[in-house]
N, C-alpha and C positions, 0 to 999 in steps of 0.2 A: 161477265162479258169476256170471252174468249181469242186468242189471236187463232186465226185459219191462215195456214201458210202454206194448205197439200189437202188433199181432201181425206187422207190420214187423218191429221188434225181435224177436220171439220166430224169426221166420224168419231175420234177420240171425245172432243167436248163435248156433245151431244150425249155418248156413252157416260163421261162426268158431273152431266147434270147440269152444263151453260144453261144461260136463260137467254141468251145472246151469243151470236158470232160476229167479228170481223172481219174483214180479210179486203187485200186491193187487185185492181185489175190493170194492167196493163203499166205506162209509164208515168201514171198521176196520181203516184202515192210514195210514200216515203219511206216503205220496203220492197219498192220495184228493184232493186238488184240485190236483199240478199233474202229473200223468200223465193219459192218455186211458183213464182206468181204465175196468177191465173187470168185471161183470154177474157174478150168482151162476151163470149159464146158460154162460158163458165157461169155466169151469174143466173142464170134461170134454171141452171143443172144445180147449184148451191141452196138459192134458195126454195127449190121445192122438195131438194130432202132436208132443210131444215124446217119447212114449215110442216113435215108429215109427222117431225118431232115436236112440233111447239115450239121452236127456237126461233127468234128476231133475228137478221141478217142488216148490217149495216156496211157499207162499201166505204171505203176509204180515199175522199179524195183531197189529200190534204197538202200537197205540195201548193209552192208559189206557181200561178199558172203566167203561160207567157202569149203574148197577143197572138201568135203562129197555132197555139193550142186553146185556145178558145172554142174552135171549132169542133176537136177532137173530145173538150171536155163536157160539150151540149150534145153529142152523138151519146158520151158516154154515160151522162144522168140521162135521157131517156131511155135508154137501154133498161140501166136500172130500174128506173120507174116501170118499164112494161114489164115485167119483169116480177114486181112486188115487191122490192127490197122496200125494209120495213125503214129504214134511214139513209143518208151520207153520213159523213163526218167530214169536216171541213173547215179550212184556214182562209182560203185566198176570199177576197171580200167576193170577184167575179162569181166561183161557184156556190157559196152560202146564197148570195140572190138571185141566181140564175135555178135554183134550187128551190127558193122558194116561188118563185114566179110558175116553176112547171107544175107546182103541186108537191114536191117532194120533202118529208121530211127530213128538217137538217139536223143535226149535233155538231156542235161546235168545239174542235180540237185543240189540244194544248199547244198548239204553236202560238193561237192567239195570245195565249199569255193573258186570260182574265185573271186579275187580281183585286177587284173590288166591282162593287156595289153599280157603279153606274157605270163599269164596262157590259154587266150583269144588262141593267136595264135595256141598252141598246143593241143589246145582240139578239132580247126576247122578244124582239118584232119579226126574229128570224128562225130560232131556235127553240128546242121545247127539252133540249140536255146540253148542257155545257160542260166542258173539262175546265177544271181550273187550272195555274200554271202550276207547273210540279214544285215550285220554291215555297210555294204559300206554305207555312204553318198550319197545323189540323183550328187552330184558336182563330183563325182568319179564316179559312173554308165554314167555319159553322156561323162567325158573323155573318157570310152571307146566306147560309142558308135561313138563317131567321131573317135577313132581311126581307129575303123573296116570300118567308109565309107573312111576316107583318104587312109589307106594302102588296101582296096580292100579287107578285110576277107574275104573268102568264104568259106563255108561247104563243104560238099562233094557231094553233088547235086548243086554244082553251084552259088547259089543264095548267099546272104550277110548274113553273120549268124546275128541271131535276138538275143534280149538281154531282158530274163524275170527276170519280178519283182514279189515279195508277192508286193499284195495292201489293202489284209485284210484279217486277222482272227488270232488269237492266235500265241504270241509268244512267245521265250523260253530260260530259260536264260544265256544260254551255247550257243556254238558258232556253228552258223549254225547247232544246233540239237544233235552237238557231247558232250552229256552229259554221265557220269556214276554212278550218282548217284543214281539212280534205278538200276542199276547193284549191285553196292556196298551194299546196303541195305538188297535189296529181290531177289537178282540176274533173275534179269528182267531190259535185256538191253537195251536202248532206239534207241541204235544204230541198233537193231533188229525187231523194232514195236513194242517192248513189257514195254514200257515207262510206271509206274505206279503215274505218277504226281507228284512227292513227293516235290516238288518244288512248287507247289501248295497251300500246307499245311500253318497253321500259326505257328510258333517258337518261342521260348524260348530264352531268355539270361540269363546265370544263374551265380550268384557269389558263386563259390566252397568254398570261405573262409565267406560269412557271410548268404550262400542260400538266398541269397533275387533274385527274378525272374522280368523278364523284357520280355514285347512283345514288339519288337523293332519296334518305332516310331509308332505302332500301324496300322501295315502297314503288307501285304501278301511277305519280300523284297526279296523273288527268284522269286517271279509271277508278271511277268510284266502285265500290261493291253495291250487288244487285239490291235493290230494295226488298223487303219484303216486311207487310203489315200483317201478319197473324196474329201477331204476340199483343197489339191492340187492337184490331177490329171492331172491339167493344166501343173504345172512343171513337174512332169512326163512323160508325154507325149513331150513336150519338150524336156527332156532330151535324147530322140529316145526311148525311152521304147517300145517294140512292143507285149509285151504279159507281159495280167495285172492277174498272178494269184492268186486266193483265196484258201484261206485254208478253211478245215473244213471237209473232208471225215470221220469223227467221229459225225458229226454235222443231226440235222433233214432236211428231206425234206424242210418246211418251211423257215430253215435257206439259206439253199441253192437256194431257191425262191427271197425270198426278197433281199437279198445280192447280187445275180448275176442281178435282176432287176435296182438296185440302180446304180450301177456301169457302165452299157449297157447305161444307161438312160444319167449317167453322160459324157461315152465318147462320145455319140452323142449329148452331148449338146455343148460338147467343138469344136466339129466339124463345128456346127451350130449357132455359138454362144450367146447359152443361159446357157451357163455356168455362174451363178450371186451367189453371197451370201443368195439371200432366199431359192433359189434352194438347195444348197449346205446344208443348216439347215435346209431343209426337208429330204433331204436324209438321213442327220445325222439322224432325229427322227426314221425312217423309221429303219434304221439301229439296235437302238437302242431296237427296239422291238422284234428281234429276240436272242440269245444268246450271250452275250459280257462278260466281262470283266472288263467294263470302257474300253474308247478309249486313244488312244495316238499315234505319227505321225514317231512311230520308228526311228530308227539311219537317216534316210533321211535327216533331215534337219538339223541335225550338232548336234542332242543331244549326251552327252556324257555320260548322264547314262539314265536309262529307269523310267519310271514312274508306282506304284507298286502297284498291287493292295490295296483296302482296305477291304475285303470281302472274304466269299470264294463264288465259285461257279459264278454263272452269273447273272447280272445284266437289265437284259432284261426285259424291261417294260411293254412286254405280257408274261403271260401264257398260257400253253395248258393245257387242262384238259380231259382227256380221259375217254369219255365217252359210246362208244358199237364201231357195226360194220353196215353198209347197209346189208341190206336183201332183197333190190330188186331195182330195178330202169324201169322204166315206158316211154320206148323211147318215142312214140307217142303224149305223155299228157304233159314230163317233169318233172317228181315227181318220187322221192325218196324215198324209205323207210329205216326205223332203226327203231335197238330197244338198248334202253339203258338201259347197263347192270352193270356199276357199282352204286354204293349210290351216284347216281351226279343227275344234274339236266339240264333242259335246257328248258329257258325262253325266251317270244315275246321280242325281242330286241337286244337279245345275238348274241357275232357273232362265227361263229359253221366254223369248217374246218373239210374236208375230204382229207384223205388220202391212193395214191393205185400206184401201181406196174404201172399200164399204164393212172391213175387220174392224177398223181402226186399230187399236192396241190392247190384243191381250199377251196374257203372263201367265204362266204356272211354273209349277218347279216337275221338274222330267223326277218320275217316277218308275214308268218303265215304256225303254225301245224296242223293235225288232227288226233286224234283218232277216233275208231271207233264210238265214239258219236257226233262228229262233230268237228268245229275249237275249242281248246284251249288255254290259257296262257302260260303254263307250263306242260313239262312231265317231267316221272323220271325213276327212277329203275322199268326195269320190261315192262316197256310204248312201246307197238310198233307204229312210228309214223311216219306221213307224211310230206313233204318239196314240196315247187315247188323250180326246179333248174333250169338253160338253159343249164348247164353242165352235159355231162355224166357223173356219175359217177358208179363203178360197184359191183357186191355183192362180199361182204368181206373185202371190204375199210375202213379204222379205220376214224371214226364219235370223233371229241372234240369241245368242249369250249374252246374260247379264250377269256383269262382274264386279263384286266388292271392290274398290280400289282403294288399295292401300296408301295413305299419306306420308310420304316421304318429310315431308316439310315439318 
């Protein structure tokens, strides 16, 4: 299950083999301000090019709702419902029943904070997928999942309610999300989409009686490093996990490429089994190339406190470097054109990514250019230039460089 935060993204996951997309609309979700969120008008454009791919679309309506938006959030599941969206996802008790009353199928988001058995029970008169809370232990998550096949749980479609996990991207360090410290601050509540990171940040300890300042342990200690479960999937999957989602609906197309690849790759290898340890440290690499954190195996395996960042920002061992947009594309020949438009450059060797609304994200490594005098090394500011690709790609697609980044640290 994939985050969609651009319809980049929604073409990228698809391109990676989602079996499911996410994504929210409007201001009743909890990446309404830092996704390029998407219009009431957006959701029947989404999901019928996911459903021409096979993919499930579930809309996210998981904010606290307030009695003034009541109205706004019953306009907003029938929308979805005519629509076809295959799910919600949902915290506030208002839309889980107001959801289930229209017809719509719900899932049940980790704000609730299920941690046992007969929260399990009473939410499957509503629900037919649950998140558990991100703190549980993977040894608690499979408790419950044997409890729902022993006693028979069932949704309200019948079926055995399923039990979803986060299995990577960013975590945070309040309890399943319910933070107010950006409320308190800059009164931007995180309970509302409107999270301003501040836990992010690096701090101070300060002695009021002799001012001498302290960075504590030299360490990011409200910003945990990003989860990431590759490296056991295996217990996971084991444990009945039936839906592995990723976070990132604030994250690039690219992110959402490589990370939804990695993980696809992983649960069919454990199927197949070629699930190994070299596998598993390629994926890690692969992983690491896109936007991170530094990794660590969250509350899963019995840690009791989290592991913190040492940096700000991301750790991701490539960069992008944006460089223009295509200006044309040459179906019959396979060639591409751009013109790069800011003070960058792009050189025989480089590997160049394009990104677009129905491209999603490809990559190759530049092999040979042409300007109008013929093949060259190098173009730059200004340069309008030629590629062979096998990929469509179409005019108006944003053209970058991707760059090794070297770790200073």
């Amino acid at each position: 299950m994939s985050p969609v935060g651009s319809y980049e993204s929604l073409m990228a996951a698809i391109q990676a083999g989602a079996d499911a997309v996410y994504f929210g609309v409007g201001n009743l979700n909890m990446r309404s301000r830092s996704a390029a969120n998407f219009q009431i008008e957006d959701i029947a454009k989404i999901t019928g090019i996911a459903r021409e791919h096979g993919v499930r679309t579930y809309l996210t309506v998981n904010t606290i709702i307030y009695n003034h938006e009541l109205e706004e959030m019953r306009a907003l599941l029938h929308a979805a419902k005519d629509a076809g969206i295959t799910a919600i996802i949902a915290s506030d008790l208002a839309v889980i029943q107001y959801g289930h009353e229209i017809g719509i199928e719900v899932h049940i988001s980790t704000q609730c904070n299920i941690s046992n058995t007969e929260a399990v029970r009473f939410f499957a008169r509503y629900a037919d997928v649950m998140v558990t809370a991100r703190e549980l232990p993977l040894s608690q998550v499979a408790e419950i999942t044997q409890y729902i096949r022993d006693n028979d749980i069932r949704g309200p479609h019948g079926e055995l309610v399923q039990i979803e996990i986060f299995a990577h991207g960013a975590l945070c360090m309040s309890v399943s999300g319910k933070c107010y410290l950006s409320l308190d601050h800059y009164n931007h509540s995180a309970n509302r989409g409107a999270c301003l990171q501040l836990c992010r940040r690096e701090y101070l300890v300060k002695d009021l009686e002799s001012d001498m300042e302290l960075v504590v342990d030299n360490k990011y200690i409200m910003s945990p490093k990003d989860l990431c479960t590759i490296g056991f999937l295996d217990k996971i999957v084991k444990a009945g996990v039936r839906v592995l989602k990723i976070e990132g609906r604030g994250r690039s197309a690219d992110y959402v490429k490589t990370v939804t690849e990695c993980y696809k790759e992983a649960v069919q290898a454990i199927a197949d089994g070629t699930y190994t340890p070299q596998r598993i440290a390629q994926w890690t690499e692969r992983l690491r190339t896109v936007f991170n954190r530094g990794f660590w195996d969250g509350y899963y395996l019995g840690r009791t406190m989290g592991e913190w960042s040492d940096r700000y920002g991301s750790q991701a061992t490539e960069n992008r470097v944006y460089l223009g947009t295509i200006t044309n594309f040459f179906t019959k020949i396979g060639v591409a054109e751009a013109r790069i438009q800011t003070a960058q450059h792009l050189r025989k060797g480089d590997r160049l990514m394009v990104t677009g609304q129905t491209t999603g994200v490809y990559t190759d490594t530049v092999d040979e250019m042409r300007l109008d005098r013929g093949v060259v090394d190098e173009v730059k500011q200004g340069d309008v230039f030629s590629f062979k690709t096998d990929t469509p790609v179409k005019r108006g697609d944003k053209l970058y460089r991707v760059d090794t980044v070297i770790d200073e640290f």
